[in-house]
DOMI-931576 format. One record per atom (N, C-alpha, C): residue in one letter; atom name; x, y, z; chain. Coordinates in steps of 0.02 Angstrom, whole numbers. Layout:
<A,CA,<X,Y,Z>,A> ...
END
This chain:
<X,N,<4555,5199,4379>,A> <X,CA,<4556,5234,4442>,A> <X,C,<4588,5188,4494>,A> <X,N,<4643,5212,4536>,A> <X,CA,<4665,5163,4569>,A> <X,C,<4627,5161,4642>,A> <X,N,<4624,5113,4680>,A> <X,CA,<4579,5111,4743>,A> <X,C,<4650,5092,4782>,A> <X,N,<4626,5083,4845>,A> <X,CA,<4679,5088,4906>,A> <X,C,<4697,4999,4892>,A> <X,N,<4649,4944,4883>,A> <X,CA,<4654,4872,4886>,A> <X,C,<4746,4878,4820>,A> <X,N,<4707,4904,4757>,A> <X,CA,<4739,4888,4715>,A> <X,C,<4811,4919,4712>,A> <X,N,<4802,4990,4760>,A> <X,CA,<4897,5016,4742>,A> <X,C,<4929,4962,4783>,A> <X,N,<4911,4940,4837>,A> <X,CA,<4925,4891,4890>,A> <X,C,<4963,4833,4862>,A> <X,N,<4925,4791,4824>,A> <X,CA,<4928,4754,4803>,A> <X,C,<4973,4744,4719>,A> <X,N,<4982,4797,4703>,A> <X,CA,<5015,4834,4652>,A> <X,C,<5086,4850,4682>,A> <X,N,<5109,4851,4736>,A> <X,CA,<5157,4856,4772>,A> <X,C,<5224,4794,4743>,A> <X,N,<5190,4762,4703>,A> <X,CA,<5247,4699,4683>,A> <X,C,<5238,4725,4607>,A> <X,N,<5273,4747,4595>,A> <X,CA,<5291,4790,4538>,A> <X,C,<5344,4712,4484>,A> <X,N,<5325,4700,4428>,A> <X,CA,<5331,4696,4368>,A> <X,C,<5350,4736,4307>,A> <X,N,<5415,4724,4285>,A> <X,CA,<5426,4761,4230>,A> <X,C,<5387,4785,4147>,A> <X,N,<5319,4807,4167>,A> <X,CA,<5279,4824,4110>,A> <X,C,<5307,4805,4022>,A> <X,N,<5377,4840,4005>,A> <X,CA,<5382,4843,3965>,A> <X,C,<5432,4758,3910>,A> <X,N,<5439,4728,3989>,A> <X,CA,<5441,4667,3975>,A> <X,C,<5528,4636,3985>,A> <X,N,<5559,4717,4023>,A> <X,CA,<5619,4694,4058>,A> <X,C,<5616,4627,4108>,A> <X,N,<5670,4610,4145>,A> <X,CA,<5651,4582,4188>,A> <X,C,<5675,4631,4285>,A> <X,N,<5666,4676,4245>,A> <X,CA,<5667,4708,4325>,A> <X,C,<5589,4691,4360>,A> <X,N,<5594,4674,4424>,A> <X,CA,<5531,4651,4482>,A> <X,C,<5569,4705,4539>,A> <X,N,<5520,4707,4581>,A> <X,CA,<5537,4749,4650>,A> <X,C,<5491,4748,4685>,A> <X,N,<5489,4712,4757>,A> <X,CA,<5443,4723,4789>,A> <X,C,<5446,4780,4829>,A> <X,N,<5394,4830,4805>,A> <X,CA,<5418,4875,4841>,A> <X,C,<5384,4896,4930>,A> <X,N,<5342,4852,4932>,A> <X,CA,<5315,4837,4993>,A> <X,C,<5382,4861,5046>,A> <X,N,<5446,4834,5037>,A> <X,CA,<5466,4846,5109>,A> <X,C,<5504,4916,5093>,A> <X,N,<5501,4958,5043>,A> <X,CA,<5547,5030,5043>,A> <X,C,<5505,5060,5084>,A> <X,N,<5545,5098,5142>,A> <X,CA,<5521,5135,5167>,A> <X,C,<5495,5209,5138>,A> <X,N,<5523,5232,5071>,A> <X,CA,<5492,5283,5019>,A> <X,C,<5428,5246,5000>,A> <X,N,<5415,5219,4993>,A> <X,CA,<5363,5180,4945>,A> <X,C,<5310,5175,5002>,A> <X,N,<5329,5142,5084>,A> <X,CA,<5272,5132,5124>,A> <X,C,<5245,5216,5148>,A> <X,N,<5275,5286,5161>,A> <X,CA,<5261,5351,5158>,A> <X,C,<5237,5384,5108>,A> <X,N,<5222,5342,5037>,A> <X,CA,<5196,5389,4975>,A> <X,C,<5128,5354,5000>,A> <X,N,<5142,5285,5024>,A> <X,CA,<5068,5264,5033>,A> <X,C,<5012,5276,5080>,A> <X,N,<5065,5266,5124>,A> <X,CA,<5035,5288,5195>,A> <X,C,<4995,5377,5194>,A> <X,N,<5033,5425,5140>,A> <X,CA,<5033,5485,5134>,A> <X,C,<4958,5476,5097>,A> <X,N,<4952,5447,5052>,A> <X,CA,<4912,5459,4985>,A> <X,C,<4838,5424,5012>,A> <X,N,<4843,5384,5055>,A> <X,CA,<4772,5377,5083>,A> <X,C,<4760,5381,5130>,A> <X,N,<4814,5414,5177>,A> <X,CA,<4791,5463,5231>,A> <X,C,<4779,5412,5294>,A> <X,N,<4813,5339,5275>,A> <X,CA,<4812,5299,5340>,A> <X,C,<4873,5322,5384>,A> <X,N,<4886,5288,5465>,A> <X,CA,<4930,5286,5486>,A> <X,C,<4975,5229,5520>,A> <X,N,<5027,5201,5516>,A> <X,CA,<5071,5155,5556>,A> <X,C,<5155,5184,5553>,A> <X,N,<5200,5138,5578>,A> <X,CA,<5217,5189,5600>,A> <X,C,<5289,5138,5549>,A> <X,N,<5336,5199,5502>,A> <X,CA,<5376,5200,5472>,A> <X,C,<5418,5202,5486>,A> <X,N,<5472,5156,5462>,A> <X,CA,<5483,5090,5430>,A> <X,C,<5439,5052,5457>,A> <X,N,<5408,4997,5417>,A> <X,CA,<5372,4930,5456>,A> <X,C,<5425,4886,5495>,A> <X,N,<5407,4860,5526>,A> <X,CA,<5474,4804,5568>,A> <X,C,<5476,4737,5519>,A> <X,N,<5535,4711,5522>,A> <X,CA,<5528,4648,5468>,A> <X,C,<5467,4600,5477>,A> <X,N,<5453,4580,5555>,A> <X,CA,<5400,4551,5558>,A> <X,C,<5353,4573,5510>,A> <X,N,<5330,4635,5516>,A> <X,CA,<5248,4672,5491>,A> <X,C,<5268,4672,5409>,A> <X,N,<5338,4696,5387>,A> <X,CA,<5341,4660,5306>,A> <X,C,<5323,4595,5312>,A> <X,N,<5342,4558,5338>,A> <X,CA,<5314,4477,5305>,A> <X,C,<5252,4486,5323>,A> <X,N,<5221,4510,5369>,A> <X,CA,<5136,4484,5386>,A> <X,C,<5104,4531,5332>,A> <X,N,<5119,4571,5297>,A> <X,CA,<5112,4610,5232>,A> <X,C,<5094,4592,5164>,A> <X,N,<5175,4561,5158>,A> <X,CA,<5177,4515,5124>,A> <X,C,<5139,4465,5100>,A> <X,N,<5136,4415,5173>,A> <X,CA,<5080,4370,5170>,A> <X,C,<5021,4382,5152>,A> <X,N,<4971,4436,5184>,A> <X,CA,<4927,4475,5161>,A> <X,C,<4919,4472,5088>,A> <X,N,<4990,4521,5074>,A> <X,CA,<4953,4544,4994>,A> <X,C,<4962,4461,4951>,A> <X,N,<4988,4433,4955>,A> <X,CA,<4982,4354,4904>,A> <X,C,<4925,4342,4924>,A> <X,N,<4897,4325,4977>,A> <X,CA,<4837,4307,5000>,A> <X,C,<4779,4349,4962>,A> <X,N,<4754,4425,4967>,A> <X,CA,<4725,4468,4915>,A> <X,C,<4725,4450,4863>,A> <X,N,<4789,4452,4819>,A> <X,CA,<4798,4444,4771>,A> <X,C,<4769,4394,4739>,A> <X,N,<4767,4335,4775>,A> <X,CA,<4752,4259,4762>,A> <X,C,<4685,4268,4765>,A> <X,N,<4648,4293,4807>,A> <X,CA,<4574,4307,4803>,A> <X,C,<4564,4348,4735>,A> <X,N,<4604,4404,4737>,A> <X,CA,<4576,4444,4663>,A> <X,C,<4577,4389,4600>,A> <X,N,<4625,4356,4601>,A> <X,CA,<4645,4327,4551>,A> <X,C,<4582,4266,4524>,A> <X,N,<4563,4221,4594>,A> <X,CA,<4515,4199,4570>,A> <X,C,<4443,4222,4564>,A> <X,N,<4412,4282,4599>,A> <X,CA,<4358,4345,4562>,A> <X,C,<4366,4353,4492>,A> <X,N,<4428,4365,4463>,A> <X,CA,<4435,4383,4407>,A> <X,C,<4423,4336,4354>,A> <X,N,<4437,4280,4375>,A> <X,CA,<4440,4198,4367>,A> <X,C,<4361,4201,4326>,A> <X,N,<4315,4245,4373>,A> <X,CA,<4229,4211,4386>,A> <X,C,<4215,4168,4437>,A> <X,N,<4272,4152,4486>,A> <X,CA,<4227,4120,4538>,A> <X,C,<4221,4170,4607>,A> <X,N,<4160,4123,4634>,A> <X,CA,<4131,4177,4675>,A> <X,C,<4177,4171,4738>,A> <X,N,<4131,4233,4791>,A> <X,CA,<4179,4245,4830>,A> <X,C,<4148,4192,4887>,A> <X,N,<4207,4129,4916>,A> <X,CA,<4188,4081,4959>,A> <X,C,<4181,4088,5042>,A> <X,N,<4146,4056,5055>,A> <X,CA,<4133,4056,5120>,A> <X,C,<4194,4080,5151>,A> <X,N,<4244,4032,5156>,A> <X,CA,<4314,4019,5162>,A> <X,C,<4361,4092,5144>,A> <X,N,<4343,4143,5110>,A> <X,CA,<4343,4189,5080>,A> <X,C,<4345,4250,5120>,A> <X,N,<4257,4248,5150>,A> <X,CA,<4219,4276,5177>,A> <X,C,<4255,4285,5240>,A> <X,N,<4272,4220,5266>,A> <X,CA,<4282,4247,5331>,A> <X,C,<4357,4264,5352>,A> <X,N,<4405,4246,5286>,A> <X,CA,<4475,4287,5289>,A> <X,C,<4470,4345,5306>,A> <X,N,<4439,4375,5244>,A> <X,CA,<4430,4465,5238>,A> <X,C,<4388,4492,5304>,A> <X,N,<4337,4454,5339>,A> <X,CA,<4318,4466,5395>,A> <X,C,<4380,4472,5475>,A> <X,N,<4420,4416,5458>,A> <X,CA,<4463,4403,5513>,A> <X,C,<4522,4451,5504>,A> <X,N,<4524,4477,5430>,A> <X,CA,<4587,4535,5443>,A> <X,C,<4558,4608,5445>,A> <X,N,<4491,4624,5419>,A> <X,CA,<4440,4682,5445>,A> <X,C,<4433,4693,5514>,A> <X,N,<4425,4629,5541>,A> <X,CA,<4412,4619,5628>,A> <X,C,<4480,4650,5656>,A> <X,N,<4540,4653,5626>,A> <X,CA,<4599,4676,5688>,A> <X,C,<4616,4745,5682>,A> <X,N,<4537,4792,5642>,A> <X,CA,<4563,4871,5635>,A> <X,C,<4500,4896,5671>,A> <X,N,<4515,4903,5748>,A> <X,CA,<4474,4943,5775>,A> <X,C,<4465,4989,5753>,A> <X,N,<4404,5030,5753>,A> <X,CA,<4360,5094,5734>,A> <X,C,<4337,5110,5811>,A> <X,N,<4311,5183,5799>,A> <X,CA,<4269,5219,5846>,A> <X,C,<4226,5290,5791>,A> <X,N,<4181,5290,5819>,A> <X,CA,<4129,5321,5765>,A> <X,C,<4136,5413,5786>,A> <X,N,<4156,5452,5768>,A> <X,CA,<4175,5508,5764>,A> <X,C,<4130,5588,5736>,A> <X,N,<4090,5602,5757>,A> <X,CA,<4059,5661,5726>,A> <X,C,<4100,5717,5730>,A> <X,N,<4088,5764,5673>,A> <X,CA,<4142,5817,5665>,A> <X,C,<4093,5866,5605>,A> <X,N,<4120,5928,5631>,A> <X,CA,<4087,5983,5571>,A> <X,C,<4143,5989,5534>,A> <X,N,<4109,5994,5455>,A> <X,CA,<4144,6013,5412>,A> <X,C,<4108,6060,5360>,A> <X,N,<4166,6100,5300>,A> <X,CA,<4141,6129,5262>,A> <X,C,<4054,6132,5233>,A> <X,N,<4050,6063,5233>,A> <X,CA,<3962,6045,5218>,A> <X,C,<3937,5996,5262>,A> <X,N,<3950,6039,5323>,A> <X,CA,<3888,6017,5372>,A> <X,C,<3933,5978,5405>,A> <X,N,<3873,5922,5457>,A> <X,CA,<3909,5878,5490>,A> <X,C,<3942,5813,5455>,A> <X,N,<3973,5781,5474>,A> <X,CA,<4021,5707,5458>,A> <X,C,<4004,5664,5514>,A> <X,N,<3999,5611,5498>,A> <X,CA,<4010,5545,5537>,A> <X,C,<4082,5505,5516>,A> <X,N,<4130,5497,5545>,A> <X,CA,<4202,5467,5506>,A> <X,C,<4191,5384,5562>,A> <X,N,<4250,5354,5527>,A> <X,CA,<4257,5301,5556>,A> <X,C,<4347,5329,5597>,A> <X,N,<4366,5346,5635>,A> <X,CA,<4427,5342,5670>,A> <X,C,<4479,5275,5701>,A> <X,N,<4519,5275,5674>,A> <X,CA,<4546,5187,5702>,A> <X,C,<4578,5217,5769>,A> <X,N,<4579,5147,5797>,A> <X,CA,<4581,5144,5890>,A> <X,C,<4647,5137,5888>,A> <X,N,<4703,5128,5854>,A> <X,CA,<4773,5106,5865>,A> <X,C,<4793,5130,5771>,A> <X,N,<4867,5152,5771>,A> <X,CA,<4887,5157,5704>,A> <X,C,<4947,5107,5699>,A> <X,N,<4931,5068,5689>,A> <X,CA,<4991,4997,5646>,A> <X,C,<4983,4968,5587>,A> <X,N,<5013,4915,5584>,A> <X,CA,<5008,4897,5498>,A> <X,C,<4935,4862,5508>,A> <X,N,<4914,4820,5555>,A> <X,CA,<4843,4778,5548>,A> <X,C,<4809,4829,5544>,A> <X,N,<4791,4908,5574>,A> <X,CA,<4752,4952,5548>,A> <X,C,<4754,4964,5460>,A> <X,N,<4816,4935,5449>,A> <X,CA,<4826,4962,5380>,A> <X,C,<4807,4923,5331>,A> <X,N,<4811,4853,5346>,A> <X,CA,<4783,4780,5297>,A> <X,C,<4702,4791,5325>,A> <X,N,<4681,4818,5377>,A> <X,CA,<4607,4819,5383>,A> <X,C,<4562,4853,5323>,A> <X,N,<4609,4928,5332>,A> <X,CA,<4581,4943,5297>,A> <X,C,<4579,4935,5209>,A> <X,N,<4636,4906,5181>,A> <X,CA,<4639,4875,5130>,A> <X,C,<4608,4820,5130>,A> <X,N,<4587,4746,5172>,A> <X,CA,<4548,4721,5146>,A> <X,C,<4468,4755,5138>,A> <X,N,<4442,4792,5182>,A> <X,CA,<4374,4832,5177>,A> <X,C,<4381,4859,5140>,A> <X,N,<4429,4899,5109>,A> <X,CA,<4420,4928,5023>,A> <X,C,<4397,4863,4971>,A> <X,N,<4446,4817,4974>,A> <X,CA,<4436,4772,4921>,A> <X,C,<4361,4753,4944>,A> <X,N,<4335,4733,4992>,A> <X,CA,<4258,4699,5020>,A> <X,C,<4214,4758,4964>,A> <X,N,<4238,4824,5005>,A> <X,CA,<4174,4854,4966>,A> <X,C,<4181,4861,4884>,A> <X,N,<4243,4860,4866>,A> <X,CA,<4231,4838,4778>,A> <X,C,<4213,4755,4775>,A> <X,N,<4198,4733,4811>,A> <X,CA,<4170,4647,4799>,A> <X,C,<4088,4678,4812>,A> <X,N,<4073,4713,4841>,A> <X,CA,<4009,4719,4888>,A> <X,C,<3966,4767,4835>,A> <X,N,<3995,4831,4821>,A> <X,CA,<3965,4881,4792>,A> <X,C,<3977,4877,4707>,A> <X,N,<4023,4846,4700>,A> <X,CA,<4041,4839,4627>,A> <X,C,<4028,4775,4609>,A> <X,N,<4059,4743,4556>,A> <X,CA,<4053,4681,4530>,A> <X,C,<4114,4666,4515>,A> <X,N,<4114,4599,4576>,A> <X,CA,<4185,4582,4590>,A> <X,C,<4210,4535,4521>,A> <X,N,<4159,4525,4462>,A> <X,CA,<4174,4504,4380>,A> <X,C,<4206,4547,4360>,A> <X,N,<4232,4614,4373>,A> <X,CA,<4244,4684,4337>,A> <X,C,<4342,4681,4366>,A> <X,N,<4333,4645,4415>,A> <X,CA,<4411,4636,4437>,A> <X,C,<4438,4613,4403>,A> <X,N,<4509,4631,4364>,A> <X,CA,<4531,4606,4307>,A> <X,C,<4624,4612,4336>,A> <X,N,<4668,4568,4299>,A> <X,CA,<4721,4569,4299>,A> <X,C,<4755,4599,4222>,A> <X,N,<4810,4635,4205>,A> <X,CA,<4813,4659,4149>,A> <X,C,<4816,4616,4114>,A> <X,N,<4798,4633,4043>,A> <X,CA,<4834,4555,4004>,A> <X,C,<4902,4550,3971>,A> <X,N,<4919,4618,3997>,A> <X,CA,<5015,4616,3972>,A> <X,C,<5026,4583,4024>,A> <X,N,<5042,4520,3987>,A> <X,CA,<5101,4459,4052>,A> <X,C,<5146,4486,4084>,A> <X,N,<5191,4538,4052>,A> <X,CA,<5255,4564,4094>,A> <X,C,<5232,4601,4143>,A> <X,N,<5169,4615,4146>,A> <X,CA,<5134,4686,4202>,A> <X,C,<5117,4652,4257>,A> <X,N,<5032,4615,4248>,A> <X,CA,<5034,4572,4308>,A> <X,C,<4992,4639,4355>,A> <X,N,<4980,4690,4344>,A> <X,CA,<4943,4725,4377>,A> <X,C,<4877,4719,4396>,A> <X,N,<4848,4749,4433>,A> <X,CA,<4769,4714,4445>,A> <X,C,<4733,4794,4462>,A> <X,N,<4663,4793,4426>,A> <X,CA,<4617,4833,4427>,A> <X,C,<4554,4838,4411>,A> <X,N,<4519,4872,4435>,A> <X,CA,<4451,4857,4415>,A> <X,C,<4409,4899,4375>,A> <X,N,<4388,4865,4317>,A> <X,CA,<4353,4888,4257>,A> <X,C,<4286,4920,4280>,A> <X,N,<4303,4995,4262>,A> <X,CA,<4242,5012,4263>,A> <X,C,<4224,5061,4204>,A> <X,N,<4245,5016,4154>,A> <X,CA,<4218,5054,4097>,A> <X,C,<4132,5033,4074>,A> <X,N,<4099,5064,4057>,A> <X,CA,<4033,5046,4030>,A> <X,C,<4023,4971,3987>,A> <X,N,<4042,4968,3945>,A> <X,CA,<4057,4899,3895>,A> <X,C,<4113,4825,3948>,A> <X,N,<4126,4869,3999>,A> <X,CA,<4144,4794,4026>,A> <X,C,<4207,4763,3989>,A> <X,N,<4248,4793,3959>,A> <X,CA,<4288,4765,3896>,A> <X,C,<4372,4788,3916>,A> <X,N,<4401,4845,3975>,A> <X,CA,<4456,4847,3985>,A> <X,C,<4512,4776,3985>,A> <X,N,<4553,4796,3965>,A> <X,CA,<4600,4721,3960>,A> <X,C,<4669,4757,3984>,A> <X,N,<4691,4796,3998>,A> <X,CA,<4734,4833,4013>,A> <X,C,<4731,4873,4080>,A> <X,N,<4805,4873,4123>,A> <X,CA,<4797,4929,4172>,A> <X,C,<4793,5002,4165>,A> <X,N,<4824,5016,4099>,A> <X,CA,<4825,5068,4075>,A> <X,C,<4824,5079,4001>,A> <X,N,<4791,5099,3951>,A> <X,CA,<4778,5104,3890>,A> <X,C,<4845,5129,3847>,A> <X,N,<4848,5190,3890>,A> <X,CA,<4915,5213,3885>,A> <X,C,<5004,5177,3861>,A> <X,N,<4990,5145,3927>,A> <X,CA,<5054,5119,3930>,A> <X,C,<5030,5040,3933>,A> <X,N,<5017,4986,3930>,A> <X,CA,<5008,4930,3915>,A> <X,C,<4986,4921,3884>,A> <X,N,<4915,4944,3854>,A> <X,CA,<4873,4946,3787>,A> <X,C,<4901,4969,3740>,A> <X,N,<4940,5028,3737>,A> <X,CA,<5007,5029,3663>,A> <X,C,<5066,5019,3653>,A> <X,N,<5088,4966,3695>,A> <X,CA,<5138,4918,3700>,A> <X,C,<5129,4855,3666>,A> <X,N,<5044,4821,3703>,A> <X,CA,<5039,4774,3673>,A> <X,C,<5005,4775,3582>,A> <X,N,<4983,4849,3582>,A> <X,CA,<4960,4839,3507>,A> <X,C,<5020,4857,3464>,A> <X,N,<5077,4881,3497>,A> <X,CA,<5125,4882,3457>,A> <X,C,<5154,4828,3450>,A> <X,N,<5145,4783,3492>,A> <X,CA,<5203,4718,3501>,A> <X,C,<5159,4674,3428>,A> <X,N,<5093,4694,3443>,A> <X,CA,<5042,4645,3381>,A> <X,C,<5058,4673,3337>,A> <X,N,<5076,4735,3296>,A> <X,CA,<5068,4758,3235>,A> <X,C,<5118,4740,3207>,A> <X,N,<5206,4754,3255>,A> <X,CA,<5264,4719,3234>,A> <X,C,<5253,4666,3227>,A> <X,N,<5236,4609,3258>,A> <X,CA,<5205,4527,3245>,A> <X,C,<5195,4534,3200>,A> <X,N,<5124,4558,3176>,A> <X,CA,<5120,4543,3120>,A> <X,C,<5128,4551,3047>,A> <X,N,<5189,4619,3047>,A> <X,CA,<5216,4643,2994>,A> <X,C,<5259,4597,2995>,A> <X,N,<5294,4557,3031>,A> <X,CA,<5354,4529,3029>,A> <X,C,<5321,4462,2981>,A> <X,N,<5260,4439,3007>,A> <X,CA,<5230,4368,2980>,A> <X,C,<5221,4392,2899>,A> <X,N,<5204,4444,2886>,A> <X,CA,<5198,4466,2823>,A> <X,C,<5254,4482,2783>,A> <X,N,<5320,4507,2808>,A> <X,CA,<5374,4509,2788>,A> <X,C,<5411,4441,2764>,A> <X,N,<5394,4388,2798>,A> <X,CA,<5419,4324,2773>,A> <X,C,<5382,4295,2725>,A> <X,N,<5337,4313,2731>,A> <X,CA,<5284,4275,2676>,A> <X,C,<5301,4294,2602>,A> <X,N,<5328,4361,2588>,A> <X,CA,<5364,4389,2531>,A> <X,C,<5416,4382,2508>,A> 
END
């Protein structure tokens, strides 16, 4: 299931199948409107080069946090108060509204820019550190992928972003391996 932290951060695209095509697609302006569309945040399209690099910066920074969660180490003080200091620059205002089932309480942001937009991506990732088990954060283990997601299968045992497509890549890449090791041996 993808969460808002991880398409984000998934934005530095890796050639899965083990080409060497990379693309960051962080600065296409198609790519920042599927996103902006798909979780219903707002800033305002194209980003300015500045707000790509402060983006940028961002997502290595995330990333580097996911990476060591995934690691098993915990989340550090030092940590703590990153994800706090980029949460801190997405004003909210608390919003009641009727809907289909009843009333809502929403959170509404006070300004729509990109720091509304890393706010709310780091508070996604917080609450999968917070509500989930930030041990369950995993990076794929196809090297060429490099994708990041979080396991929430029962057994705890995903190794893949997708079963589909990286999980029968890499069991194909093993079966050829090892027909080939068997082929020489004859």
């Amino acid at each position: 299931m993808d969460r808002l932290w991880t398409d984000f951060v998934n934005s530095d695209y890796h050639d899965w199948r083990g080409g060497d095509r990379s693309e960051d697609r962080l600065g296409k302006t198609e790519w920042q409107e599927a996103f902006i569309k798909q979780w219903q945040l707002n800033a305002p399209i194209p980003a300015s080069s500045e707000e790509e690099g402060t983006l940028r910066s961002f997502r290595g920074e995330l990333q580097a946090l996911a990476t060591r969660l995934s690691a098993g180490n915990p989340l550090s003080d030092k940590d703590r108060e990153w994800l706090n200091a980029v949460m801190g620059e997405g004003e909210v205002t608390r919003k009641l509204y009727s809907g289909e089932e009843g009333l809502k309480l929403s959170l509404v942001p006070v300004k729509f820019h990109w720091q509304q937009v890393m706010a709310e991506v780091a508070a996604d990732f917080a609450v999968t550190v917070v509500e989930g088990d930030a041990g369950r954060i995993r990076i794929c283990d196809n090297s060429d992928c490099r994708w990041f997601f979080y396991d929430d299968t029962r057994s705890r045992t995903q190794r893949y972003c997708d079963d589909k497509m990286c999980g029968n890549l890499m069991k194909v890449r093993r079966f050829r391996a090892k027909r080939k090791v068997d082929q020489q041996k004859e």
